[in-house]
ZASE-117540 format. One record per residue (C-alpha): chain; z, y, x. Coordinates in nm, 3 decimals, decimal comma. Each point is the difference from the previous one (the first is absolute). Layout:
(pt 'A' (Z Y X)),
...
//
This chain:
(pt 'A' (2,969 4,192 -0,482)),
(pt 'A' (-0,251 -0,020 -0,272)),
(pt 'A' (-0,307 -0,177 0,096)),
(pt 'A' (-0,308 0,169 -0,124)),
(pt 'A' (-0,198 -0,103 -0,362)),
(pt 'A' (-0,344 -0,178 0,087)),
(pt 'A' (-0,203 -0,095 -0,335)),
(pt 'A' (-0,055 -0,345 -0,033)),
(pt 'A' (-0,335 -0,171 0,066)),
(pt 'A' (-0,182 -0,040 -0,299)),
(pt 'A' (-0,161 -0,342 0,048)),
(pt 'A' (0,040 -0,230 0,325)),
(pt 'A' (-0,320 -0,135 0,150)),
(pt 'A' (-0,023 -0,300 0,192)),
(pt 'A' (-0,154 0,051 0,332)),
(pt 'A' (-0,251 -0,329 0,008)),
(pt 'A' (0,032 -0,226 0,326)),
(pt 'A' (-0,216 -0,230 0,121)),
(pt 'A' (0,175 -0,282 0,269)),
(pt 'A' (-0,276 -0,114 0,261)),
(pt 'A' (0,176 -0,193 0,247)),
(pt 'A' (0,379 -0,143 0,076)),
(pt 'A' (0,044 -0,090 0,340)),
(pt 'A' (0,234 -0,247 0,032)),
(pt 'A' (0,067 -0,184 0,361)),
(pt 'A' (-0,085 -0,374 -0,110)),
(pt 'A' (0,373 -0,122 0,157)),
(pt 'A' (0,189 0,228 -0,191)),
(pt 'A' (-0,190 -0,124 -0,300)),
(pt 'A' (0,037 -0,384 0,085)),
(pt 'A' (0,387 0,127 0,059)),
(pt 'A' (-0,026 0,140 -0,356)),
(pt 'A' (-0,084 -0,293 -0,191)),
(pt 'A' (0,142 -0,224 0,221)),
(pt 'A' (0,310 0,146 -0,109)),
(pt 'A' (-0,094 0,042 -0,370)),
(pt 'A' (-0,078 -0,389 -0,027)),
(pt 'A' (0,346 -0,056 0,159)),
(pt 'A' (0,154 0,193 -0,277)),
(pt 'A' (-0,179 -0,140 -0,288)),
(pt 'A' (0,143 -0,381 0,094)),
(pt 'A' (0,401 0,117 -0,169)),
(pt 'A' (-0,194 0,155 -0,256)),
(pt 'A' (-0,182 -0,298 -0,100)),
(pt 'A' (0,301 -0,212 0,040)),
(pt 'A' (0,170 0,270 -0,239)),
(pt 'A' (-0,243 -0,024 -0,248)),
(pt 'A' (-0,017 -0,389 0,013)),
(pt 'A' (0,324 -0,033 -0,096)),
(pt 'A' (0,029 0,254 -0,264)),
(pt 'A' (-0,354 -0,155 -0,126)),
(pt 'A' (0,205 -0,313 -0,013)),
(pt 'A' (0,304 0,068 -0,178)),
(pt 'A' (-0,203 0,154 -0,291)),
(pt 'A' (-0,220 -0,298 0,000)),
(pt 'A' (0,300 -0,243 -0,006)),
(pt 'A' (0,175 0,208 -0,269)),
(pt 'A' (-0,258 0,051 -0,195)),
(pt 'A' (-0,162 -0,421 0,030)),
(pt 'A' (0,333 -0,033 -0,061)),
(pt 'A' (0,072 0,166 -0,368)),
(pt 'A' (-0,336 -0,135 -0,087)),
(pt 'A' (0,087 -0,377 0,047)),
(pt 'A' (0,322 0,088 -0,185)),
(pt 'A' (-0,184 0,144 -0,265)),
(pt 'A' (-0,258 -0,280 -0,051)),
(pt 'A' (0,228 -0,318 0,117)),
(pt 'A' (0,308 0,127 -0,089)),
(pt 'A' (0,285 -0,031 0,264)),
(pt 'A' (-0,118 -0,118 0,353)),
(pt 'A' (0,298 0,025 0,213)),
(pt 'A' (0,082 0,225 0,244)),
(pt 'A' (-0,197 0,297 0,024)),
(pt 'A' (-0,192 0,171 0,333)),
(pt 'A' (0,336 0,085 0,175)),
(pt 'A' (0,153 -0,306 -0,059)),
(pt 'A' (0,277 0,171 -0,250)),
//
């Protein structure tokens, strides 16, 4: 079963839309960001430590650089 040729639109025009209201119920948007700042907290933690590795490693190299040899490095290796 062949399904029948239609020509291609030429050029696609947007249909413009204008938003006028959002009703949201306020609980389920306290809920919402409740929620959402609940989430963030292992994502800042994340970020902290990978914030803090680079730091170390690369306060690290530096003092090696300038000083020369200053002991153990970030990770204690």
């Amino acid at each position: 079963m062949t399904m029948p040729a239609q020509p291609a639109p030429t050029t696609w025009q947007p249909t413009p839309v204008t938003l006028t209201a959002l009703d949201v119920p306020f609980l389920r948007l306290v809920a919402f960001f409740f929620k959402a700042a609940l989430a963030a907290i292992p994502a800042i933690i994340a970020v902290a430590i990978v914030v803090r590795l680079v730091a170390g490693l690369l306060f690290w190299g530096f003092a090696t650089w300038r000083y020369g040899y200053m002991g153990m490095g970030p990770f204690g290796l």
